[in-house]
Structure formats: structure tokens, C-alpha cells
PASEBA-1860 file (N, C-alpha, C; in nm, 3 decimals):
! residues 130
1> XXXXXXXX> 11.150/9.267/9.524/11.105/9.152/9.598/11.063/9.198/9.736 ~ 10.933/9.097/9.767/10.907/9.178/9.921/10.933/9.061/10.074 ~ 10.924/9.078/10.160/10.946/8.954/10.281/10.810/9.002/10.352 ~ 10.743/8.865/10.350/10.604/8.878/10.462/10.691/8.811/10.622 ~ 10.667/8.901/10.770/10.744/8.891/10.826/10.613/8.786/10.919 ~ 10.538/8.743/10.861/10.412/8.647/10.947/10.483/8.548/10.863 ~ 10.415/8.562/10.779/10.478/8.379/10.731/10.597/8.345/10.681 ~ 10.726/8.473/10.673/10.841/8.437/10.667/10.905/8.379/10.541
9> XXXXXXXX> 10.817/8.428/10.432/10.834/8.417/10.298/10.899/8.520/10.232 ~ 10.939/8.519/10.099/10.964/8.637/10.023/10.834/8.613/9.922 ~ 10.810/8.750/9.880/10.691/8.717/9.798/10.760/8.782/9.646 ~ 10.728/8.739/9.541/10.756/8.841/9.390/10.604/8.926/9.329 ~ 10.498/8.864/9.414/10.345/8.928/9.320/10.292/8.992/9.461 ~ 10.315/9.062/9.508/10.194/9.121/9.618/10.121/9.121/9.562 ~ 9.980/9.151/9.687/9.829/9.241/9.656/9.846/9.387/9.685 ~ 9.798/9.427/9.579/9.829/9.585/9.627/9.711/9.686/9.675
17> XXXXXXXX> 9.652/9.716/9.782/9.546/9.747/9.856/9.586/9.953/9.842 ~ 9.495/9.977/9.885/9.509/10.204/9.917/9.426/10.149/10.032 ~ 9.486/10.216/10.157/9.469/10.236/10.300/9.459/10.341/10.313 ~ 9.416/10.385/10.426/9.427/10.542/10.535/9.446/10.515/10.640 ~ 9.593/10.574/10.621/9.646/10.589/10.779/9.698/10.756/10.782 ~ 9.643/10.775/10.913/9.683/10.903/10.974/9.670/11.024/10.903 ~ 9.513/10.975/10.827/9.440/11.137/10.720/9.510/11.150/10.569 ~ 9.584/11.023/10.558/9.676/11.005/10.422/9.692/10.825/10.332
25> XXXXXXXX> 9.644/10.874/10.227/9.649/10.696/10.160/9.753/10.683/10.135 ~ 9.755/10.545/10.132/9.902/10.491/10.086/9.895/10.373/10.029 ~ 9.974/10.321/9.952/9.915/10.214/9.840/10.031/10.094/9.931 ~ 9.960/9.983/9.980/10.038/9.900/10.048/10.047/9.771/9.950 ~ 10.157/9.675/9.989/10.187/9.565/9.938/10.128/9.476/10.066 ~ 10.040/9.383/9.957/10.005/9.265/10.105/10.039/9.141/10.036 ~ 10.027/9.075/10.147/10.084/8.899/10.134/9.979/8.841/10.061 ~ 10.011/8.778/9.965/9.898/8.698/9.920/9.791/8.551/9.966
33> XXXXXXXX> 9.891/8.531/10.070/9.855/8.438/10.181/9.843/8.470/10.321 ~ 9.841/8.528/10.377/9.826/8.607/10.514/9.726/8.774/10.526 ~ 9.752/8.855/10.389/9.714/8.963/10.385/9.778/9.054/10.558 ~ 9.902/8.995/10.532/9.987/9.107/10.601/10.091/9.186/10.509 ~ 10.094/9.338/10.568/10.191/9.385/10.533/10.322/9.332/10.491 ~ 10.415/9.362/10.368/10.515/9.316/10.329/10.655/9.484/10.289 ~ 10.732/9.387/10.341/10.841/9.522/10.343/10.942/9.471/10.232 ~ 11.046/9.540/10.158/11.095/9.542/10.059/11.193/9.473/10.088
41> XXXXXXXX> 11.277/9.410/10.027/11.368/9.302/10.028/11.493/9.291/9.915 ~ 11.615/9.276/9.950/11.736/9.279/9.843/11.775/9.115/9.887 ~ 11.758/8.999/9.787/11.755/8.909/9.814/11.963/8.882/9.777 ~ 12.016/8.827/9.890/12.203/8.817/9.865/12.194/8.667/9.839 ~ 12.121/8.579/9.858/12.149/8.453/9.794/12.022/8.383/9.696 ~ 12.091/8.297/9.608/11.973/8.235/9.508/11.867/8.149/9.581 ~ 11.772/8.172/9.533/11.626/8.127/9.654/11.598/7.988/9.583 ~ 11.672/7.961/9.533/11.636/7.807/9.463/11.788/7.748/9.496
49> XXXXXXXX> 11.901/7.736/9.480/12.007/7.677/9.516/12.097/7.764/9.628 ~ 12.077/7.844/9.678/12.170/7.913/9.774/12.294/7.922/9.774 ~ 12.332/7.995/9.670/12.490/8.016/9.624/12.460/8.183/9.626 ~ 12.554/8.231/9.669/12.585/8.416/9.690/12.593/8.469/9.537 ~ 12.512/8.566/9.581/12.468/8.667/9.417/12.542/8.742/9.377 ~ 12.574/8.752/9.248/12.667/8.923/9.266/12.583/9.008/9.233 ~ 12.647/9.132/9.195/12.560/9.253/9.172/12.452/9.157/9.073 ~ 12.474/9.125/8.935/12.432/9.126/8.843/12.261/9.077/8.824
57> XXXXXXXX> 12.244/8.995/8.914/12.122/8.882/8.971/12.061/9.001/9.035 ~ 11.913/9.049/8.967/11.833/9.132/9.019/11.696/9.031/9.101 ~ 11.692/8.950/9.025/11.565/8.899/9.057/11.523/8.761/9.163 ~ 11.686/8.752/9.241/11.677/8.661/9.320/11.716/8.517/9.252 ~ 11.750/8.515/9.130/11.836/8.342/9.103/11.957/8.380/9.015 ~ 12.023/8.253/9.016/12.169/8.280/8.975/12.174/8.233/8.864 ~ 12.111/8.183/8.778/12.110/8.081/8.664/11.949/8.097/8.583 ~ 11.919/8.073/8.492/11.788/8.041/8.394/11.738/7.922/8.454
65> XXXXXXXX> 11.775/7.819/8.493/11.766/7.677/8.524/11.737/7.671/8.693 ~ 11.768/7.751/8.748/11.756/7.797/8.895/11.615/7.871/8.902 ~ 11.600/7.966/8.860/11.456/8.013/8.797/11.362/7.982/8.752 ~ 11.343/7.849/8.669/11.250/7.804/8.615/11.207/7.716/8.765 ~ 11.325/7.652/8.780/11.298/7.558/8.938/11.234/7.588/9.020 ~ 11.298/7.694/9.052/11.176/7.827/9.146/11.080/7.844/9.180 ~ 11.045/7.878/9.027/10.945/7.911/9.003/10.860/7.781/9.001 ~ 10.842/7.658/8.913/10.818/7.556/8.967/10.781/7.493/9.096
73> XXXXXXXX> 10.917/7.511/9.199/10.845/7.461/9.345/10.787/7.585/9.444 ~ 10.793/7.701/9.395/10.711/7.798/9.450/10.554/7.762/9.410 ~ 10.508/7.757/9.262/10.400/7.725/9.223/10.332/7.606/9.354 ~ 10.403/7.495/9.362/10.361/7.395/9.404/10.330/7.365/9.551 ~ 10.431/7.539/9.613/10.434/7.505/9.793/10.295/7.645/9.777 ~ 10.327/7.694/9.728/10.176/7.774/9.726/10.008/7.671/9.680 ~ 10.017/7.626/9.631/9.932/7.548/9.625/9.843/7.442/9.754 ~ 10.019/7.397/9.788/9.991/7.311/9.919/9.931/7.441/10.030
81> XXXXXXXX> 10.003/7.521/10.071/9.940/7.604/10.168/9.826/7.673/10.131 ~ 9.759/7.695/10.020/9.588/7.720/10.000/9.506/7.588/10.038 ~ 9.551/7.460/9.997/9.544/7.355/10.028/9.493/7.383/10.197 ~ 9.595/7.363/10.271/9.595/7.411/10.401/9.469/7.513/10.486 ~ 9.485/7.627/10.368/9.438/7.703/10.448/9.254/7.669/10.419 ~ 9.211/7.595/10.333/9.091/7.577/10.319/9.015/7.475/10.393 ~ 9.127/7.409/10.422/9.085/7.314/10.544/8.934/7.353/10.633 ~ 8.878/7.248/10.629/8.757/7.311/10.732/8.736/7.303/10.910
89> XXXXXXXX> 8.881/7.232/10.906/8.899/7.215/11.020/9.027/7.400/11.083 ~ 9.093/7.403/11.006/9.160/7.495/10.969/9.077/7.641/11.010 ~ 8.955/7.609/10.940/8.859/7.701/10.929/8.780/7.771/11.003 ~ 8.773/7.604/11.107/8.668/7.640/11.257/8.836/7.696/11.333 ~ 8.932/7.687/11.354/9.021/7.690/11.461/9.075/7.816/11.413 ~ 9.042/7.891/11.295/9.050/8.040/11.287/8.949/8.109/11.315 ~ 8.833/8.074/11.331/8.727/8.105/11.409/8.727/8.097/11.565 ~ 8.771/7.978/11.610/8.807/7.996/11.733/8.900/8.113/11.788
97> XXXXXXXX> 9.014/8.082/11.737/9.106/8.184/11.765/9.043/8.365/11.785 ~ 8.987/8.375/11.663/8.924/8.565/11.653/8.831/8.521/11.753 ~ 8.750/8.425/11.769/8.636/8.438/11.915/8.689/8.440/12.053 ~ 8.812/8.370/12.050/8.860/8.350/12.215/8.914/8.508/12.249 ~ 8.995/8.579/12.095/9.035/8.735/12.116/8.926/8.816/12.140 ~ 8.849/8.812/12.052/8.789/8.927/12.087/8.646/8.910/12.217 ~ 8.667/8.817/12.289/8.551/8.762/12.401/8.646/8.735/12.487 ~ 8.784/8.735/12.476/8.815/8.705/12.619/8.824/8.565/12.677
105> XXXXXXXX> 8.817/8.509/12.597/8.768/8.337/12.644/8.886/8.256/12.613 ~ 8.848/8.139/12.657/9.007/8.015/12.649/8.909/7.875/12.633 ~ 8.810/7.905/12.521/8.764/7.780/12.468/8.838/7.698/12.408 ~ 8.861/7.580/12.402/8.875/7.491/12.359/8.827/7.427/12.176 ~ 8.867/7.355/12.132/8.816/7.315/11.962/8.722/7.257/12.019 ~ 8.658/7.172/12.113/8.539/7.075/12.148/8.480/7.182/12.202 ~ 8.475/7.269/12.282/8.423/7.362/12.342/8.324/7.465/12.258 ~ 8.423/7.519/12.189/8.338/7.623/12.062/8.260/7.561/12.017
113> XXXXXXXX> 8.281/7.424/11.931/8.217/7.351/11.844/8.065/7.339/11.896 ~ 8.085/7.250/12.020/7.960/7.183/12.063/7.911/7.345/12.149 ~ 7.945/7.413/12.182/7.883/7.565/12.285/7.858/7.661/12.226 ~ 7.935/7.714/12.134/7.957/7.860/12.076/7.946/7.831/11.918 ~ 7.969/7.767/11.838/7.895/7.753/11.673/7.764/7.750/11.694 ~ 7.698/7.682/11.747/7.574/7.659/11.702/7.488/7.754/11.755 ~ 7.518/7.836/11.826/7.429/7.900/11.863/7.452/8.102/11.778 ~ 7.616/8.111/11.699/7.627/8.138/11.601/7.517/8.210/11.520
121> XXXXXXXX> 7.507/8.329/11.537/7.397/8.378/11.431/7.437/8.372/11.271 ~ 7.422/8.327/11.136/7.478/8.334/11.057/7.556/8.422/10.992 ~ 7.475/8.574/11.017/7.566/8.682/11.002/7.691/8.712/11.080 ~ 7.693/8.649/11.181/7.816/8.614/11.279/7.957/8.519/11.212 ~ 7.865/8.443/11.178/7.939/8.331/11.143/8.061/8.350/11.008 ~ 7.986/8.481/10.951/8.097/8.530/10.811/8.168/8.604/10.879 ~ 8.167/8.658/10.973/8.225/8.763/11.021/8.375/8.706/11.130 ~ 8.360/8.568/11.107/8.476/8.478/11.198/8.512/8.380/11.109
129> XX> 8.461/8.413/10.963/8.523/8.363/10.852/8.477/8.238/10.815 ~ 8.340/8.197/10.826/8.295/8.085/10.796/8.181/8.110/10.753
END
């Protein structure tokens, strides 16, 4: 099991990417919702009812019935947060954000919109994720 330390999840399916860092690949685990790095994880309580594990519980639940649940409202909070993240409002204000970093600026959501989109070259415009 892995923990994404951005969004503060445990994950069971990474993405699994080959990087180069420092003249050497390395096969990383990423978040499937953030595409941040994820570090390895020994989960001590059941992630569906929170009762303490013993050895025996490898996979993070304590029960068959705890697991299916799980798995169930995991399905469903992942859903909601793609939900989320497709937002188009969502969409411009992650655009904002990478434009105010990498320009230096402290625009505003009315600001970008009506100043800085439209004038937006389109090849620009994928490149701040829209």
C-alpha cells in the first residue's frame, strides 16, 4: 500500500512512470489523482472501520465485509474528486495558480479571466492545462 503525502490518501493502484534522476532510472509510483510521488505504507488500522490489525491483515481490512465496503466507498470518493477536478472552474484556477508561479504575479480569478486568458496563445493555453 502506498500514502500520497499531497492529498493525504493511501492509494492500493499507483501509476507507475521510469524517471531520470541523477544519470539513473527509476521506476516511480505516482498518485493517480495528483501525479505526486507516493511512498510505501504498513497500514496498523482497518481503513474502512478502524479497529487495530494484527499481523495477519496484509491488505489493510479486518474482515471480507470491511473490504468489500472499502472498496465500495473508495470507488465512489474517487469518482467525486475526478468529478471535482474537471470542474471548469477548477480548471481556470489551476491555470491561474501555474501563471501567477511561474510570472510572478498575484492575479486575481477576475483578473486572469478578463486580462491574461484571452490574450492566451492557444498553444499556451495547453500548456496551463486548458
Amino acid at each position: 500500500m502506498y500514502y500520497c503525502t499531497d492529498c493525504k490518501m493511501f492509494i492500493e493502484d499507483p501509476i507507475y512512470r521510469t524517471r531520470r534522476r541523477g544519470g539513473e532510472k527509476r521506476r516511480l509510483a505516482l498518485c493517480p489523482l495528483c501525479a505526486g510521488e507516493l511512498i510505501i505504507s504498513a497500514p496498523e488500522y482497518c481503513r474502512y472501520c478502524g479497529s487495530r490489525l494484527t499481523g495477519e491483515e496484509k491488505d489493510g481490512f479486518c474482515t471480507d465485509n470491511c473490504r468489500r465496503l472499502g472498496k465500495k466507498l473508495w470507488t465512489k470518493e474517487m469518482r467525486r474528486r475526478r468529478k471535482i477536478k474537471e470542474d471548469p472552474i477548477a480548471r481556470v484556477l489551476r491555470m491561474l495558480d501555474t501563471y501567477n508561479r511561474e510570472h510572478s504575479t498575484k492575479y486575481s480569478y477576475g483578473q486572469f479571466v478578463s486580462l491574461v486568458l484571452p490574450k492566451l496563445e492557444r498553444k499556451h493555453r495547453r500548456a496551463y492545462g486548458c
